[in-house]
PyMOL Python script that loads the backbone (N, CA, C, O; Angstrom):
from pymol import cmd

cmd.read_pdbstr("""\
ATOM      1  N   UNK A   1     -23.673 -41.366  -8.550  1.00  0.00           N
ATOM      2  CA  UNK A   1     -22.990 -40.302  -7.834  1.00  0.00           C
ATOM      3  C   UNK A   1     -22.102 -40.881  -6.734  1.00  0.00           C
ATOM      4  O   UNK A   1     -21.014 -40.393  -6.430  1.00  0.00           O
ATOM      5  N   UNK A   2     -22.579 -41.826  -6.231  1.00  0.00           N
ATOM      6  CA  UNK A   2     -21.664 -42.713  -4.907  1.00  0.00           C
ATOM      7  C   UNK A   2     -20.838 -43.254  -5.706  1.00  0.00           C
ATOM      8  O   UNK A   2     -19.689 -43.159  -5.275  1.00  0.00           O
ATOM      9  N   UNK A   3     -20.930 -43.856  -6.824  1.00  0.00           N
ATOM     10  CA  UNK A   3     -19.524 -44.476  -7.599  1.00  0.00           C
ATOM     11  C   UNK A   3     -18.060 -43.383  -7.768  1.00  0.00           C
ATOM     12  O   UNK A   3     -16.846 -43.448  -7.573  1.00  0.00           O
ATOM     13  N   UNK A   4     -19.130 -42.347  -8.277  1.00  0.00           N
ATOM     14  CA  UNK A   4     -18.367 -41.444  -8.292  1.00  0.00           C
ATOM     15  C   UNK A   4     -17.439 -40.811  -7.246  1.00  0.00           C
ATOM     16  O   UNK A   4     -16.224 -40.833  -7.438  1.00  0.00           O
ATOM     17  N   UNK A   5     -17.858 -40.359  -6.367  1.00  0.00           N
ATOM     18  CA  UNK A   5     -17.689 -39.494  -5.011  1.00  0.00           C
ATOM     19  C   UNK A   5     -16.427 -40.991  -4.585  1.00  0.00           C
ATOM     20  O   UNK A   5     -15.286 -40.535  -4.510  1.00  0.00           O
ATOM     21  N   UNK A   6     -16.462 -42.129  -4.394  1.00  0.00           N
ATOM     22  CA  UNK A   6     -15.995 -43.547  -3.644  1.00  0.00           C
ATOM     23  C   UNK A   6     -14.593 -43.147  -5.037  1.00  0.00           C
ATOM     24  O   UNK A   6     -13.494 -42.778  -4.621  1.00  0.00           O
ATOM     25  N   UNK A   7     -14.740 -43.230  -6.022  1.00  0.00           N
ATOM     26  CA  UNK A   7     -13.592 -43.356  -7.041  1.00  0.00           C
ATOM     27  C   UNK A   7     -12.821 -42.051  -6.459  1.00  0.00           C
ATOM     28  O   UNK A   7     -11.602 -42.044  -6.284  1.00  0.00           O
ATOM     29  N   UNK A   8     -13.385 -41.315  -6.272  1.00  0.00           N
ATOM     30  CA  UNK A   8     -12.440 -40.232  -6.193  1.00  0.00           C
ATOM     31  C   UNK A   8     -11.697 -40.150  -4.945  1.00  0.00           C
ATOM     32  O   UNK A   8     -10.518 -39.808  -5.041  1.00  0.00           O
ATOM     33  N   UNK A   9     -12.052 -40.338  -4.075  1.00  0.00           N
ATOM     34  CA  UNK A   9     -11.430 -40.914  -2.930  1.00  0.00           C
ATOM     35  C   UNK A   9     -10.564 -41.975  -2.911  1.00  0.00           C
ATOM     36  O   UNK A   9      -9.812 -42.098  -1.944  1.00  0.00           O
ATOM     37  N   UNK A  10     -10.531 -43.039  -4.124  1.00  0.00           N
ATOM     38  CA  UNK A  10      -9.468 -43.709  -4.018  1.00  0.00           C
ATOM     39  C   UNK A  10      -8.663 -43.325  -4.814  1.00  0.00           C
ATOM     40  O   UNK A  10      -7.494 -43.712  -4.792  1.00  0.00           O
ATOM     41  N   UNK A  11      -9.079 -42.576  -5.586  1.00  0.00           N
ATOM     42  CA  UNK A  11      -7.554 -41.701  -6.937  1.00  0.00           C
ATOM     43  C   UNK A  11      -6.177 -41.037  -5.867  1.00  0.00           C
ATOM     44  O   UNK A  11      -6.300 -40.187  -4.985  1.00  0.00           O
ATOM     45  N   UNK A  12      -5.403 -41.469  -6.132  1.00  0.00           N
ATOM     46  CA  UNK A  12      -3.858 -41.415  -5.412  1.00  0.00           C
ATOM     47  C   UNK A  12      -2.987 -40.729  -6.406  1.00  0.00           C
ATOM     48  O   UNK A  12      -1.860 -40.509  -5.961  1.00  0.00           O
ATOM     49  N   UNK A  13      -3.204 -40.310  -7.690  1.00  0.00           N
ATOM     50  CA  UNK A  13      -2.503 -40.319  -9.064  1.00  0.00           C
ATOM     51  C   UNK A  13      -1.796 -38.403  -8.724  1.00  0.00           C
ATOM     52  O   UNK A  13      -0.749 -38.012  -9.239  1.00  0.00           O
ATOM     53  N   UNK A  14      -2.485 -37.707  -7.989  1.00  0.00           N
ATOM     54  CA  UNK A  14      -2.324 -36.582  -7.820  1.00  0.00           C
ATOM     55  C   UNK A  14      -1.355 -36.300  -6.496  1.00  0.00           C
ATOM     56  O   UNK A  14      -0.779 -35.221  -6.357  1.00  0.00           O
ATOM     57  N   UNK A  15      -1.257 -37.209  -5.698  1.00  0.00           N
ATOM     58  CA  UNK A  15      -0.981 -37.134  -4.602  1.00  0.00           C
ATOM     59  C   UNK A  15       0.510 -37.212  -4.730  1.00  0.00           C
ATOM     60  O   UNK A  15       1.018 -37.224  -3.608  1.00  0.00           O
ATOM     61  N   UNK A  16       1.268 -37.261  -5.558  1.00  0.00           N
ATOM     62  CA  UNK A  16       2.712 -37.037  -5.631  1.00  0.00           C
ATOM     63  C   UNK A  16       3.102 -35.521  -5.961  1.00  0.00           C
ATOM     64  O   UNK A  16       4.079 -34.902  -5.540  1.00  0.00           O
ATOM     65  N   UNK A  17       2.042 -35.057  -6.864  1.00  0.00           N
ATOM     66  CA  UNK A  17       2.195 -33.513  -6.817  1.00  0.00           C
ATOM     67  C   UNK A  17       2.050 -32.738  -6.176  1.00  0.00           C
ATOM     68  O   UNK A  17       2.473 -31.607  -6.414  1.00  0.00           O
ATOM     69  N   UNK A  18       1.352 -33.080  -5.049  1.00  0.00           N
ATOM     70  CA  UNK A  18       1.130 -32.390  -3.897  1.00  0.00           C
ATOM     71  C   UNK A  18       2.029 -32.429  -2.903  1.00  0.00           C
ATOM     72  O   UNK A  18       2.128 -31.483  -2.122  1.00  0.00           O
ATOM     73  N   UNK A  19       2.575 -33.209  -2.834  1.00  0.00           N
ATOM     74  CA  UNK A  19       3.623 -33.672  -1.693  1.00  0.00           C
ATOM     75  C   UNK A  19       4.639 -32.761  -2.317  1.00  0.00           C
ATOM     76  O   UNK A  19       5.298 -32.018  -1.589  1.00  0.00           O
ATOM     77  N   UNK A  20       4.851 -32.771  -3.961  1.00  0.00           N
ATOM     78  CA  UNK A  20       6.125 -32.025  -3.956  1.00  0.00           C
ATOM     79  C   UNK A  20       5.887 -30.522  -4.376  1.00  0.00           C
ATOM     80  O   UNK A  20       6.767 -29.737  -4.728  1.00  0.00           O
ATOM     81  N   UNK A  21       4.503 -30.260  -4.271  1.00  0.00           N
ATOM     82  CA  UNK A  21       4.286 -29.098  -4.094  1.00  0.00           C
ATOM     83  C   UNK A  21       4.393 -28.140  -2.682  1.00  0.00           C
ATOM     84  O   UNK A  21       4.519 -26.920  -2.582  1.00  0.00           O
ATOM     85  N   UNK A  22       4.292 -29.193  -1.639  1.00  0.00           N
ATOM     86  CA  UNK A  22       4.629 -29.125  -0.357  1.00  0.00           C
ATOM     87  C   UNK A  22       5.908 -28.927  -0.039  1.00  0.00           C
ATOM     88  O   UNK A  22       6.156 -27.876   0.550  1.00  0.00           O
ATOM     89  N   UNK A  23       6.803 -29.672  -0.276  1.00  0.00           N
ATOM     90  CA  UNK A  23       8.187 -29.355  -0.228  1.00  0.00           C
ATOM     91  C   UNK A  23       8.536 -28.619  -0.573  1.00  0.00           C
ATOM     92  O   UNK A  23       9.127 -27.982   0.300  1.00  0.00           O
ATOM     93  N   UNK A  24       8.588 -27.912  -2.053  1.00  0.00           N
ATOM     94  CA  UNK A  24       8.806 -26.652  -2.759  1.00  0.00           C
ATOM     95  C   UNK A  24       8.422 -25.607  -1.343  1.00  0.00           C
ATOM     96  O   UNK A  24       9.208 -24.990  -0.624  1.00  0.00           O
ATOM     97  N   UNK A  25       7.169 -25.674  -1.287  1.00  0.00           N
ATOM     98  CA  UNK A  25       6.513 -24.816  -0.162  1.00  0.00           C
ATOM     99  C   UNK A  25       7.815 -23.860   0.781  1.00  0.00           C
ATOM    100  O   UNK A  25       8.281 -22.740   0.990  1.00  0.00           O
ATOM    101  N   UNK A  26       7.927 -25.501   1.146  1.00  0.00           N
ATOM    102  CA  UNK A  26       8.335 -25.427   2.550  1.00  0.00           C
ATOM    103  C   UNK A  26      10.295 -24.907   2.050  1.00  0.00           C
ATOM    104  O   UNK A  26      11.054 -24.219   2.733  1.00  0.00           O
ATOM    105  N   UNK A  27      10.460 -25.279   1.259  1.00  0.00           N
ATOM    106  CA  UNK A  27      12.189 -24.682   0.458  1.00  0.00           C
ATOM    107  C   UNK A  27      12.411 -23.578   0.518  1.00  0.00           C
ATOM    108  O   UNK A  27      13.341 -22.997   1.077  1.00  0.00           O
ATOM    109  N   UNK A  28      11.117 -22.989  -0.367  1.00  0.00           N
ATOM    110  CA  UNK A  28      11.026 -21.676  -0.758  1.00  0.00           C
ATOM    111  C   UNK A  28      11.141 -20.733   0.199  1.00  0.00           C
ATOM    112  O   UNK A  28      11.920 -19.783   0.126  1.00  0.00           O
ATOM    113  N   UNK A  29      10.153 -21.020   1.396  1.00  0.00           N
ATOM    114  CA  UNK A  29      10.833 -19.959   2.951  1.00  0.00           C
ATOM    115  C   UNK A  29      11.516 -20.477   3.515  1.00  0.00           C
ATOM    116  O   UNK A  29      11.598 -19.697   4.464  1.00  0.00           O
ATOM    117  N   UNK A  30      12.008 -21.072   3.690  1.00  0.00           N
ATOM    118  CA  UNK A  30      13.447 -21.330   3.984  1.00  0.00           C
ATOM    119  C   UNK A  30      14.799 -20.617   3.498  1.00  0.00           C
ATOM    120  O   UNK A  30      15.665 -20.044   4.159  1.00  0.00           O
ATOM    121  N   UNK A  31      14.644 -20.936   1.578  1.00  0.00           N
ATOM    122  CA  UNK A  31      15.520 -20.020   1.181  1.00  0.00           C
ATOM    123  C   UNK A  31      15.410 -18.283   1.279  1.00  0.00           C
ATOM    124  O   UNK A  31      16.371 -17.514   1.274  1.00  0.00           O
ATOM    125  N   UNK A  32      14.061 -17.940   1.364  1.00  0.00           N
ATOM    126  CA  UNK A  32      13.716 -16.307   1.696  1.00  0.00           C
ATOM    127  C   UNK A  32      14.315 -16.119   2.963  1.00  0.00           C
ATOM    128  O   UNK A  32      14.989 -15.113   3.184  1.00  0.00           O
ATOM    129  N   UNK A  33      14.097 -17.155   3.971  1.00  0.00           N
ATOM    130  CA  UNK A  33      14.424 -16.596   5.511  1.00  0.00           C
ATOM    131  C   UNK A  33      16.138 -16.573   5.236  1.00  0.00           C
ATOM    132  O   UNK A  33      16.810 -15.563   5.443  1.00  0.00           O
ATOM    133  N   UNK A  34      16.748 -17.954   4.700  1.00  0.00           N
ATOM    134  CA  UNK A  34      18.299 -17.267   4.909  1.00  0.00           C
ATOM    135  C   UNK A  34      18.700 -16.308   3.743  1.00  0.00           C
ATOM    136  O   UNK A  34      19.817 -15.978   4.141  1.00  0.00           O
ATOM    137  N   UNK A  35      18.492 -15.545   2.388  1.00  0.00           N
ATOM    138  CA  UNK A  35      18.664 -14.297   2.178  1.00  0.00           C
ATOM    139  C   UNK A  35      18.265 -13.558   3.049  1.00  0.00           C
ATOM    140  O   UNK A  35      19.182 -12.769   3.279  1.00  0.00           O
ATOM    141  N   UNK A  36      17.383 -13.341   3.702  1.00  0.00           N
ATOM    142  CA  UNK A  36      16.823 -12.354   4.617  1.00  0.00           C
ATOM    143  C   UNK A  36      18.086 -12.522   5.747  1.00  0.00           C
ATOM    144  O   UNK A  36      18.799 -11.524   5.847  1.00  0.00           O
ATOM    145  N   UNK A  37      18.330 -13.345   6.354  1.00  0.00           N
ATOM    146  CA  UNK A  37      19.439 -13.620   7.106  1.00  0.00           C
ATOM    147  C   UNK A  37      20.550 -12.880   6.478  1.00  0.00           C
ATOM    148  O   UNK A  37      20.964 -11.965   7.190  1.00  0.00           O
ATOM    149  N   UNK A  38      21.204 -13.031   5.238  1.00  0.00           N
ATOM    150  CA  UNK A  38      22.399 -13.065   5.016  1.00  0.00           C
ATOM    151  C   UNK A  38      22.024 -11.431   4.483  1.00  0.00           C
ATOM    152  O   UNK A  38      22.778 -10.692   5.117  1.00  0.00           O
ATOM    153  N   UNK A  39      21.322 -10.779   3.748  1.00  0.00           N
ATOM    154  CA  UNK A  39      21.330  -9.472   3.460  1.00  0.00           C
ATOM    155  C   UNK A  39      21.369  -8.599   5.256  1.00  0.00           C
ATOM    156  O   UNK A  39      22.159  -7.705   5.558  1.00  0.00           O
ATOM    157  N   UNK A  40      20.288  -9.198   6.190  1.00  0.00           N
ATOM    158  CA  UNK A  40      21.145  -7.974   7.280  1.00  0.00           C
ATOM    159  C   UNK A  40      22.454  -8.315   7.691  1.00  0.00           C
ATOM    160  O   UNK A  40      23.212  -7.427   8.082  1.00  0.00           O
ATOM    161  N   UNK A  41      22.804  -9.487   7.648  1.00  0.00           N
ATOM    162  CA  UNK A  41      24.287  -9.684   7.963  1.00  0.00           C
ATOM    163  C   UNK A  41      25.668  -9.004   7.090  1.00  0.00           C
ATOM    164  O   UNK A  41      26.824  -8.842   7.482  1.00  0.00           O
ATOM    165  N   UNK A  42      24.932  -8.640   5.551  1.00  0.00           N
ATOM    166  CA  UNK A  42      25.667  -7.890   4.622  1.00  0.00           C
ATOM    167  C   UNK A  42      25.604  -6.397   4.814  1.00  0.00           C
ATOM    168  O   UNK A  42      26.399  -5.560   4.387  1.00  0.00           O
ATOM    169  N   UNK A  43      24.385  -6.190   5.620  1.00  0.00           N
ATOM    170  CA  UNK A  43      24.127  -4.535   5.531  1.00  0.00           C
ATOM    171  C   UNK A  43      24.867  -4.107   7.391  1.00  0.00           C
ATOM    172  O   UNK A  43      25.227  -3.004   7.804  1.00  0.00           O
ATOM    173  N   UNK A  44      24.866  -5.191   7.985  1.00  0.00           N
ATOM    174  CA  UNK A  44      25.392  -4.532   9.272  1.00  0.00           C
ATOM    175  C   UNK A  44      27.403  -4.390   8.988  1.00  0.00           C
ATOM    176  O   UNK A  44      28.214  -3.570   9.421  1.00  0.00           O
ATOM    177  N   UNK A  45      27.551  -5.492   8.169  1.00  0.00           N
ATOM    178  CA  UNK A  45      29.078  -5.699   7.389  1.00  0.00           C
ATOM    179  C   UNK A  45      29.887  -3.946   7.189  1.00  0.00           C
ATOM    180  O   UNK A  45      30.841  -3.303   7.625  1.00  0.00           O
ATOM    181  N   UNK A  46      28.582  -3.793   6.105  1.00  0.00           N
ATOM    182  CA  UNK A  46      28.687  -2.161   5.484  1.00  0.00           C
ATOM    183  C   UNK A  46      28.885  -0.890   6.273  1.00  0.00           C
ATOM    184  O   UNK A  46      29.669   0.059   6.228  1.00  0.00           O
ATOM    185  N   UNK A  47      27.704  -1.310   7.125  1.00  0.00           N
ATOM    186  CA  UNK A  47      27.685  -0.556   8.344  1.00  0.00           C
ATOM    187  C   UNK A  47      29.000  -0.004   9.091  1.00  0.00           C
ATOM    188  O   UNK A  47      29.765   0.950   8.951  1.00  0.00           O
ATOM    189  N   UNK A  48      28.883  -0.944   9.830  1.00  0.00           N
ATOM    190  CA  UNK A  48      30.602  -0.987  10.067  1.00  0.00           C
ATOM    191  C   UNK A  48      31.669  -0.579   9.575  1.00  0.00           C
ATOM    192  O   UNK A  48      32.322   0.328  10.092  1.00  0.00           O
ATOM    193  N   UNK A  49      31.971  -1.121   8.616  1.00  0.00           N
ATOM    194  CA  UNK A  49      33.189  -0.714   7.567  1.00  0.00           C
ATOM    195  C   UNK A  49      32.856   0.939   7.282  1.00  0.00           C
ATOM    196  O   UNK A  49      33.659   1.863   7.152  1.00  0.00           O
ATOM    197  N   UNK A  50      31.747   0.952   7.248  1.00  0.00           N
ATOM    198  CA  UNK A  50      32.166   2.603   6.889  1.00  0.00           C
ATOM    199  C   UNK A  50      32.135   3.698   8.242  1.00  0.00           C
ATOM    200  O   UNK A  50      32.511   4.870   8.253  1.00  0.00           O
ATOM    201  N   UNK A  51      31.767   3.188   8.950  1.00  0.00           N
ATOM    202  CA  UNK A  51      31.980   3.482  10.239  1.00  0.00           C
ATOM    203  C   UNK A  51      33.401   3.406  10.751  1.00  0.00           C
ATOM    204  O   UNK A  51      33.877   4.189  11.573  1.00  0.00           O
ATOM    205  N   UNK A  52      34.105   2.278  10.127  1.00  0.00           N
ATOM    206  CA  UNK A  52      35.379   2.139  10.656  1.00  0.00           C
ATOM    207  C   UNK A  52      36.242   2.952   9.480  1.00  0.00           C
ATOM    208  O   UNK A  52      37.413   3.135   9.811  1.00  0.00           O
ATOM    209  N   UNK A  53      35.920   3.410   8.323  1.00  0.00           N
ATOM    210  CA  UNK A  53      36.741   4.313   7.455  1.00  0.00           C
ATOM    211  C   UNK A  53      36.617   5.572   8.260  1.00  0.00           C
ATOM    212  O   UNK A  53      37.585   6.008   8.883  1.00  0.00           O
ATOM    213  N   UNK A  54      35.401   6.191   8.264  1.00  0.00           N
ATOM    214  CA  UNK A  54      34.613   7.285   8.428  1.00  0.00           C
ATOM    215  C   UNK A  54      35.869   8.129   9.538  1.00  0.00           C
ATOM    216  O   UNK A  54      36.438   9.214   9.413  1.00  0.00           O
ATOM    217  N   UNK A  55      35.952   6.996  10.676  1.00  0.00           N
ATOM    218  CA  UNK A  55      36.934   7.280  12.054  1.00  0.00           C
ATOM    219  C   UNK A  55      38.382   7.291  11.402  1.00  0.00           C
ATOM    220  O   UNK A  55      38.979   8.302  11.772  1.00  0.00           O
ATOM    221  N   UNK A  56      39.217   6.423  10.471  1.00  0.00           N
ATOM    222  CA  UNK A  56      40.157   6.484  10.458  1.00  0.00           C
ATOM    223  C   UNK A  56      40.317   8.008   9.445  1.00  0.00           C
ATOM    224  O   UNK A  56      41.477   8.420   9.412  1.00  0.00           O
ATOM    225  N   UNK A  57      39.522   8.662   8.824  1.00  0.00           N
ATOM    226  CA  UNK A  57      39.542   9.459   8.046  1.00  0.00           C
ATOM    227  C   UNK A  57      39.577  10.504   8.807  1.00  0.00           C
ATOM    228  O   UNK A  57      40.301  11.410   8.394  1.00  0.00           O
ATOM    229  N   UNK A  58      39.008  10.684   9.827  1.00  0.00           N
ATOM    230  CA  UNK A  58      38.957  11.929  10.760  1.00  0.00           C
ATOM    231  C   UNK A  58      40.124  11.734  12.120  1.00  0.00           C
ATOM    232  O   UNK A  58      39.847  12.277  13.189  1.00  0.00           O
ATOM    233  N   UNK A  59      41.059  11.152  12.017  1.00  0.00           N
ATOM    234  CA  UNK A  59      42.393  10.993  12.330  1.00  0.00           C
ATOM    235  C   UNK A  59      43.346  11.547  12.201  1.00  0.00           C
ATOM    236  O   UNK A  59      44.398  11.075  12.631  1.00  0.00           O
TER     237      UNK A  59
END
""", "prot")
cmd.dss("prot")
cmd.show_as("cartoon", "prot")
cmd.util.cbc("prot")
cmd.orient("prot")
């Protein structure tokens, strides 16, 4: 069981998938936070613009 438990502790063979399972991780909200960024920046865009028709229409 100590051979065992000692081998497994030195197995490294997994440890690249993890790392780039980590990164993915860390990509993935990153890319959510800037859509999230760029959709209110698209919806305040809209906002506006029709706000700025809305006025020239009642002119």
């Amino acid at each position: 069981m100590r051979r065992l438990i000692s081998k497994f502790l030195r197995d490294t063979s997994g440890t690249t998938a993890i790392e780039y399972a980590l990164i993915l991780g860390v990509v993935s909200i990153a890319v959510v936070g800037g859509y999230a960024a760029l959709a209110n920046g698209v919806d305040n865009l809209y906002g506006f613009l029709n706000n700025e028709f809305s006025d020239a229409m009642d002119d």
